[in-house]
C-alpha positions as CSV (number, residue, x, y, z in Angstrom):
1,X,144.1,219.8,102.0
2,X,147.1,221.8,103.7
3,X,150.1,219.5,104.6
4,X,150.5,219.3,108.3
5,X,152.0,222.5,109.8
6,X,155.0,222.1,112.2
7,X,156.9,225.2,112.5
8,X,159.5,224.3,109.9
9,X,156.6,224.0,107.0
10,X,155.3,227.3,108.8
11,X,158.5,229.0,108.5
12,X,159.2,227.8,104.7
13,X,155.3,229.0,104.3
14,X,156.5,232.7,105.8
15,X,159.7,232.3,103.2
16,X,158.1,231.7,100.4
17,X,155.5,234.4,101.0
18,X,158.1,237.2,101.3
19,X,160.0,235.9,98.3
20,X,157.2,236.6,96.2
21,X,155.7,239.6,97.5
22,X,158.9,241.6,98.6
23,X,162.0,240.0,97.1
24,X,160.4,239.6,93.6
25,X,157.4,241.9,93.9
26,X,158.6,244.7,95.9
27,X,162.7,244.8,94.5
28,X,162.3,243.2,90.5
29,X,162.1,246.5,89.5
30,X,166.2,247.2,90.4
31,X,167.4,244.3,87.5
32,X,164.7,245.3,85.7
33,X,165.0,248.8,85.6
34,X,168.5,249.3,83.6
35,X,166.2,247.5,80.3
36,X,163.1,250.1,80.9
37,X,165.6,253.1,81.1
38,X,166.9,251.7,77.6
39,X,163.9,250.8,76.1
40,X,161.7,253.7,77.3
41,X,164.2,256.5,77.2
42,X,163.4,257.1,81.4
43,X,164.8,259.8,83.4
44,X,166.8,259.0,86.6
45,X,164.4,261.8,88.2
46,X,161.9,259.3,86.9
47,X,163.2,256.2,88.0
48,X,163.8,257.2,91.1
49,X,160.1,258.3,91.5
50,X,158.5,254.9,90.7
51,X,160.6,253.4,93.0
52,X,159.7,256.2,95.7
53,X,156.0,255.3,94.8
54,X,156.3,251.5,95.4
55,X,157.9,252.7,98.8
56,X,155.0,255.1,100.0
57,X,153.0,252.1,99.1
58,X,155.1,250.3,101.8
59,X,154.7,252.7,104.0
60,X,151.5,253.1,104.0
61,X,150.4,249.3,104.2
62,X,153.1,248.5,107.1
63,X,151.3,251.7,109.3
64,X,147.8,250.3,108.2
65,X,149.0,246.7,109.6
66,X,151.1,248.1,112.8
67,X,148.4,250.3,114.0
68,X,145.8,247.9,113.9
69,X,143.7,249.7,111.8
70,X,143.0,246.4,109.8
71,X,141.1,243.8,111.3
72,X,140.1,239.7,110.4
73,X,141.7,236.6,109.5
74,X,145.8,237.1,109.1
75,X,145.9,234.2,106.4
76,X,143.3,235.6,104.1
77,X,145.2,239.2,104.3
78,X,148.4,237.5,103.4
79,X,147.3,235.4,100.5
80,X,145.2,238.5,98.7
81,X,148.0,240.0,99.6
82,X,150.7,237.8,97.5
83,X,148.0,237.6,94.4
84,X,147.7,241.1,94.4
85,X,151.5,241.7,94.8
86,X,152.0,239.2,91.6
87,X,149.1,240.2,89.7
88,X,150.4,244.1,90.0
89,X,154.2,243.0,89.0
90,X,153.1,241.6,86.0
91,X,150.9,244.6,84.7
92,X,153.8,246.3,84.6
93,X,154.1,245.3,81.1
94,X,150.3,246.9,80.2
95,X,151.3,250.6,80.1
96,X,154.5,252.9,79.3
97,X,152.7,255.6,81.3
98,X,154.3,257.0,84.1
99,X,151.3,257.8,86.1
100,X,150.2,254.3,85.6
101,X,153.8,252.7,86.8
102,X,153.4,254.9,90.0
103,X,149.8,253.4,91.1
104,X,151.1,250.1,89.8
105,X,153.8,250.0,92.4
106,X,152.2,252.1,94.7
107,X,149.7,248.9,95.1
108,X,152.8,246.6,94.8
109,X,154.3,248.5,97.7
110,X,151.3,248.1,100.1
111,X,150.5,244.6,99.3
112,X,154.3,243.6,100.6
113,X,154.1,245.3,103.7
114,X,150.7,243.7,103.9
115,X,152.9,240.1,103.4
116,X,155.2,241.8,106.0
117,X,152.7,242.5,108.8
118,X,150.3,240.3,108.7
119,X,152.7,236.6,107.4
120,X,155.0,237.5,110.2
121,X,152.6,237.5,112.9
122,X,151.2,234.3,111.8
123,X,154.6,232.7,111.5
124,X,156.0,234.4,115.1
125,X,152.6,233.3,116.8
126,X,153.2,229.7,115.9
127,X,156.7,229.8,116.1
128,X,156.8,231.3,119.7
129,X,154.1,228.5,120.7
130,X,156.1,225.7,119.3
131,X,159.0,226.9,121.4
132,X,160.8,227.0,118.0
133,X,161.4,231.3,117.2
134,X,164.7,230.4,116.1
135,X,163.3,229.4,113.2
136,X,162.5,233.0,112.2
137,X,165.6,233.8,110.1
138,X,164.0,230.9,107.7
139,X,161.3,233.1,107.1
140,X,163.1,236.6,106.5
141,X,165.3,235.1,104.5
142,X,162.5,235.0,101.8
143,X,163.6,237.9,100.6
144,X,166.8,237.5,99.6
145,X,165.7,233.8,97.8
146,X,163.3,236.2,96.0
147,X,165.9,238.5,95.0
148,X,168.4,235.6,93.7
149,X,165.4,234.1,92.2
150,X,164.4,237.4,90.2
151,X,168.4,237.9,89.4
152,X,168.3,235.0,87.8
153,X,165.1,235.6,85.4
154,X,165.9,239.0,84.4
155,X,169.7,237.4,83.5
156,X,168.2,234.9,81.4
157,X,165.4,236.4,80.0
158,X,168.0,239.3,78.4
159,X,170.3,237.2,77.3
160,X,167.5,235.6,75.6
161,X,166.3,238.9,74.2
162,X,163.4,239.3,76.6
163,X,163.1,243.2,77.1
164,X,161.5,244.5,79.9
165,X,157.9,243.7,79.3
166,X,158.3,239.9,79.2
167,X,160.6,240.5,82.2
168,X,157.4,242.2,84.6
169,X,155.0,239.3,82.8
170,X,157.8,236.3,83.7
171,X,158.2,238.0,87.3
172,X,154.4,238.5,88.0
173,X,154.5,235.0,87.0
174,X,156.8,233.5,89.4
175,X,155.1,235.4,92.0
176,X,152.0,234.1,91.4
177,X,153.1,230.3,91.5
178,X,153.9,231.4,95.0
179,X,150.2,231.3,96.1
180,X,149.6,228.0,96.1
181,X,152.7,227.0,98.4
182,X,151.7,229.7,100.4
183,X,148.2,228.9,100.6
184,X,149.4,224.9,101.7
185,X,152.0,226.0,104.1
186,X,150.1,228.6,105.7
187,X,147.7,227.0,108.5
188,X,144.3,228.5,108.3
189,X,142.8,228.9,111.9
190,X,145.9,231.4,112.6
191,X,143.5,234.0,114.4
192,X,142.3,237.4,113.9
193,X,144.2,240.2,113.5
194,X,142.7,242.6,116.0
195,X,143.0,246.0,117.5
196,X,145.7,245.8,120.5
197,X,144.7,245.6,124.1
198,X,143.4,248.2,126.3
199,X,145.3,247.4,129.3
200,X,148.6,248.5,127.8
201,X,150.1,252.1,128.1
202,X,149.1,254.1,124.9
203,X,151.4,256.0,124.9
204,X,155.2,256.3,123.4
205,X,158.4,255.2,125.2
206,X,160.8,258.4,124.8
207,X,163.7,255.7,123.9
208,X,162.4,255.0,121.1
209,X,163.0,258.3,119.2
210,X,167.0,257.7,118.6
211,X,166.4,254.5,117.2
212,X,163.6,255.7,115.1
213,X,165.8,258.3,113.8
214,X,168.3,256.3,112.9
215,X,165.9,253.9,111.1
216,X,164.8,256.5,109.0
217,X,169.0,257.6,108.3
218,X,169.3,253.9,107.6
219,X,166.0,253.2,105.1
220,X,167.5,256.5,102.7
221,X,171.0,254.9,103.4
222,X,170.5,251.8,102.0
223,X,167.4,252.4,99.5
224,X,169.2,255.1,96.6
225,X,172.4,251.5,95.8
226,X,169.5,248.8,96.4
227,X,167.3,250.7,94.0
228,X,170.0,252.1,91.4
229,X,173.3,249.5,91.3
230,X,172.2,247.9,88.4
231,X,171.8,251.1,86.6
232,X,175.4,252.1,88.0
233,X,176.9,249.2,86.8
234,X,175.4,249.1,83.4
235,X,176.5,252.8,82.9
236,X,179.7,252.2,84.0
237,X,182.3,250.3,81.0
238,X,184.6,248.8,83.3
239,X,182.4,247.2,85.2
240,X,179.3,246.7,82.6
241,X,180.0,242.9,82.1
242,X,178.9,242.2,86.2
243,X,175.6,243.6,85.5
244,X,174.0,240.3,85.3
245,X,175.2,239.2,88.6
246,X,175.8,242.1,90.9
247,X,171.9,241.7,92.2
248,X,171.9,237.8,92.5
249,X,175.0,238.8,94.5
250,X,172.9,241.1,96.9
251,X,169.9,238.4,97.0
252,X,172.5,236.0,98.0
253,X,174.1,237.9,100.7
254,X,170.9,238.8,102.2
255,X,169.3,235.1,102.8
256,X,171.6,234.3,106.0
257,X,171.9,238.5,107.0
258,X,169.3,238.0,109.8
259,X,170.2,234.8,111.1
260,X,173.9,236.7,111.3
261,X,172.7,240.3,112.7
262,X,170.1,238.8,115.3
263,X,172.8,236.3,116.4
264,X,175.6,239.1,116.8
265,X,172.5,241.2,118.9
266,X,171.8,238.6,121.5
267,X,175.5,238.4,122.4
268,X,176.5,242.1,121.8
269,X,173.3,244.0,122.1
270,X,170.8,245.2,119.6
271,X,171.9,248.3,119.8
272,X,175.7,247.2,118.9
273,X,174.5,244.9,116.0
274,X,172.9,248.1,114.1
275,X,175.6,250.3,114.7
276,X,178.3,247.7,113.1
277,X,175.6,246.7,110.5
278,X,174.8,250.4,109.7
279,X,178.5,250.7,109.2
280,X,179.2,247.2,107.0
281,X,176.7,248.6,105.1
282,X,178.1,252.5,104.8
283,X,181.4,250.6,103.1
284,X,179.6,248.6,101.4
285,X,177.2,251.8,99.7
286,X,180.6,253.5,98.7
287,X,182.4,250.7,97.5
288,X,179.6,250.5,94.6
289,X,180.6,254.2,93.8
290,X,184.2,255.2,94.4
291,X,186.3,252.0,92.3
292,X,185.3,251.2,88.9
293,X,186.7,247.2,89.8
294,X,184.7,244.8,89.8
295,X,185.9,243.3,92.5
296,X,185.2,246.1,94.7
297,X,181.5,247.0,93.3
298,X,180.8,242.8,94.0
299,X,182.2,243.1,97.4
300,X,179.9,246.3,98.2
301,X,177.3,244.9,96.7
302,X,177.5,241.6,99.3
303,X,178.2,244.3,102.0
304,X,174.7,245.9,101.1
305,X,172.8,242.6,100.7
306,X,174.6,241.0,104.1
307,X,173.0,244.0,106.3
308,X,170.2,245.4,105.2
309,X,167.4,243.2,105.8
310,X,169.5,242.1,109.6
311,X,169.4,246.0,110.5
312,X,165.6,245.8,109.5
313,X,164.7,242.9,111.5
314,X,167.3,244.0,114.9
315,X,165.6,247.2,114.7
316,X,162.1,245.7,114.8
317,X,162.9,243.3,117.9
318,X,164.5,246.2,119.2
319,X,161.2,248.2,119.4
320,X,159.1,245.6,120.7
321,X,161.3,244.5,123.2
322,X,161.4,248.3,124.5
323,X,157.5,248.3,124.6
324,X,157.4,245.0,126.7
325,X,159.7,246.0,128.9
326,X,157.8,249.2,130.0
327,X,154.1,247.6,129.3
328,X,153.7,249.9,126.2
329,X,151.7,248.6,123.0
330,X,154.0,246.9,120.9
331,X,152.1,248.1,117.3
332,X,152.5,251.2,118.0
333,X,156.6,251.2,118.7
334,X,156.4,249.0,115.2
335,X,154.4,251.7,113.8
336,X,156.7,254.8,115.1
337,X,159.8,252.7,113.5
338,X,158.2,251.8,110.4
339,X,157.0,255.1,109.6
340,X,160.5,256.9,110.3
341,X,161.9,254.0,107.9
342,X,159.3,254.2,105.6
343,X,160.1,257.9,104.9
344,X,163.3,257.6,104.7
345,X,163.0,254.9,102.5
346,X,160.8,257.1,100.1
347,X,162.9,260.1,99.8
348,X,165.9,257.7,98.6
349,X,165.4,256.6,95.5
350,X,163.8,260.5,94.5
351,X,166.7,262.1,95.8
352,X,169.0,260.0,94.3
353,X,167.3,260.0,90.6
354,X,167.0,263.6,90.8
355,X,170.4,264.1,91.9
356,X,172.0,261.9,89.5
357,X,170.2,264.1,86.9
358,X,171.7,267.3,87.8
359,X,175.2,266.3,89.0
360,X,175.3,263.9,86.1
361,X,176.6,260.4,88.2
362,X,175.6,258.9,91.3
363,X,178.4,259.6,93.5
364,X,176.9,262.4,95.3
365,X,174.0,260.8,95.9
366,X,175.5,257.8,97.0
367,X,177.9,259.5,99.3
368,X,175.1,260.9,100.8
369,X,173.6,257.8,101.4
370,X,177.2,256.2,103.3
371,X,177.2,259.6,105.2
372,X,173.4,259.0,106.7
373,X,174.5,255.4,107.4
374,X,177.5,256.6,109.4
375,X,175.0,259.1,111.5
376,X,172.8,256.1,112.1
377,X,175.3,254.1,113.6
378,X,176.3,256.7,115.8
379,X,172.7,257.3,117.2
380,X,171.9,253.2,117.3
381,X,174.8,253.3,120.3
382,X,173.2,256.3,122.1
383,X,170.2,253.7,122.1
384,X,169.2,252.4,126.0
385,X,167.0,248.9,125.8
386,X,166.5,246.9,129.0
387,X,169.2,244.9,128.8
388,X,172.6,247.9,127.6
């Protein structure tokens, strides 16, 4: 039977779900990826397109869940959802096609958002009526414990001589131990997930479309160093020997980034939080690039895990707090913002691998990324919300 629910064990429940489905199934495939290059002889045009793949895969499930198009129990969705998510990370290791890799994490990418959507409307609901929402940061921080967790395997399984099929098998693994903590921590009963109300405005509030830009500026910001700093760092001799702990470093960074970023948004404004997080972050992207220290390329890499998942939760409370305040339909702010993001998001990592491939390095594509960071930040403070 499922332990008793308070909204501690619900927010650990919420945790543990996005740990499996998006820190280790939706982002394995960066300390992963540097072995299948090697082993498989991959293309950075390549590489980038599985990861662009996994990402229309987000896309696409986030939209299906924000517009309501999906309907029924929230708890079923979200444990299919993490069994699917495991059981498509470890197939992985089944094929060397490219085709295949691209349905593979196409799937991968739709079953996390699924996690996304439909686990953090269970965990907000019950949150909110415990009078506990603080406790929300618990429950995005899943993703960075996933991320450290998944740092970890891949480090030990190379050392070990693991190559990068045992890796997807080891990580699908992992994933899937998930489902049963999820399944106890996770109340049933949560309700269903239903189309939104008719006695909301339909349409779109106007004040959205800056931040929605900017979203989408920020998702191809951050997306090209999240999905290729391995690779960089492998490729790059003075700085080869971090490999093994330059992601553990971004997992580690992002576990407290929303507790941080949410906390510097109540006292300084939403808007203000994404602009200074867009621009952390913009250093943080170059840094990886521009000094071949070590020092420098850890310190980005903490700059990119500190901000990226914050930005991603501010701009979501952003939105719906934009809706509520003018009676609009919350799902379908969500659903404006997730698409821009999601796009942006999928051009990344294919520009960048494509890039890389004809300029030779990823600094262009890299500088690219800072640059579109910077332009975020500026349009985040042109942003009006009901309380700036």
């Amino acid at each position: 039977m499922p332990m008793k629910t308070g909204p501690l064990t619900i927010a650990l429940g919420g945790m543990i779900a996005m740990a499996a489905a998006m820190g280790v199934g939706r982002f394995v495939y960066t300390p992963i990826l540097p072995f299948m290059t090697d082993a498989l002889s991959l293309t950075k045009g390549e590489a980038g397109l599985i990861a662009a793949a996994n990402f229309l895969g987000y896309l696409t499930g986030s939209l299906a869940g924000a517009t309501g198009i999906l309907t029924g129990d929230q708890r079923r969705w979200t444990l299919w959802a993490v069994a699917i998510s495991a059981l498509t990370t470890g197939a992985m290791a089944l094929t060397v096609s490219v085709p295949a890799f691209l349905v593979l994490r196409f799937i991968g990418g739709i079953t996390s958002a699924f996690v996304l959507v439909f686990g953090s409307a269970i965990v907000f609901d019950r949150l909110a009526a415990a009078g506990r929402s603080e406790l929300s940061h618990i429950h995005f921080a899943g993703v960075g414990v996933g991320m450290s967790v998944s740092a970890i395997l891949i480090t030990v399984l190379g050392a070990g001589g693991i190559g990068w099929t045992g890796q997807w098998i080891a990580s699908g693994a992992i994933a899937l131990t998930a489902l049963a903590a999820v399944a106890l921590t996770i109340p049933r009963g949560t309700g269903a997930f239903t189309p939104a109300a008719q006695t909301v405005q339909s349409g779109i509030d106007r004040r959205i479309i800056p931040l929605a830009v900017a979203y989408g500026l920020f998702g191809f910001g951050y997306v090209i160093t999240a999905t290729f700093i391995s690779v960089v760092v492998r490729q790059t001799p003075a700085i080869a020997a971090i490999e093994p702990v330059i992601w553990l470093i971004v997992g580690l960074a992002a576990i407290p980034s929303v507790a941080l970023w949410t906390w510097i948004g109540r006292r300084l404004g939403n808007p203000v939080s994404i602009a200074l997080a867009c621009l952390v972050e913009a250093a943080g992207v170059a840094a990886t690039i521009l000094f071949d220290s070590a020092a420098a390329v850890l310190i980005g890499g903490a700059l990119l895990g500190g901000t990226f998942m914050g930005i991603t939760a501010v701009g979501l409370i952003t939105a719906r707090e934009m809706a509520l305040t003018r009676g609009r339909d919350p799902r379908r702010m969500l659903a404006v913002l997730t698409a821009s993001f999601g796009v942006g998001q999928m051009i990344g990592p294919a520009f960048g691998g494509y890039a890389a491939g004809i300029t030779g390095s990823f600094t262009v594509p890299t500088l690219t990324a800072s640059a579109a960071l910077v332009i975020a930040a500026g349009l985040a403070m042109t942003v009006r919300t009901a309380k700036s």
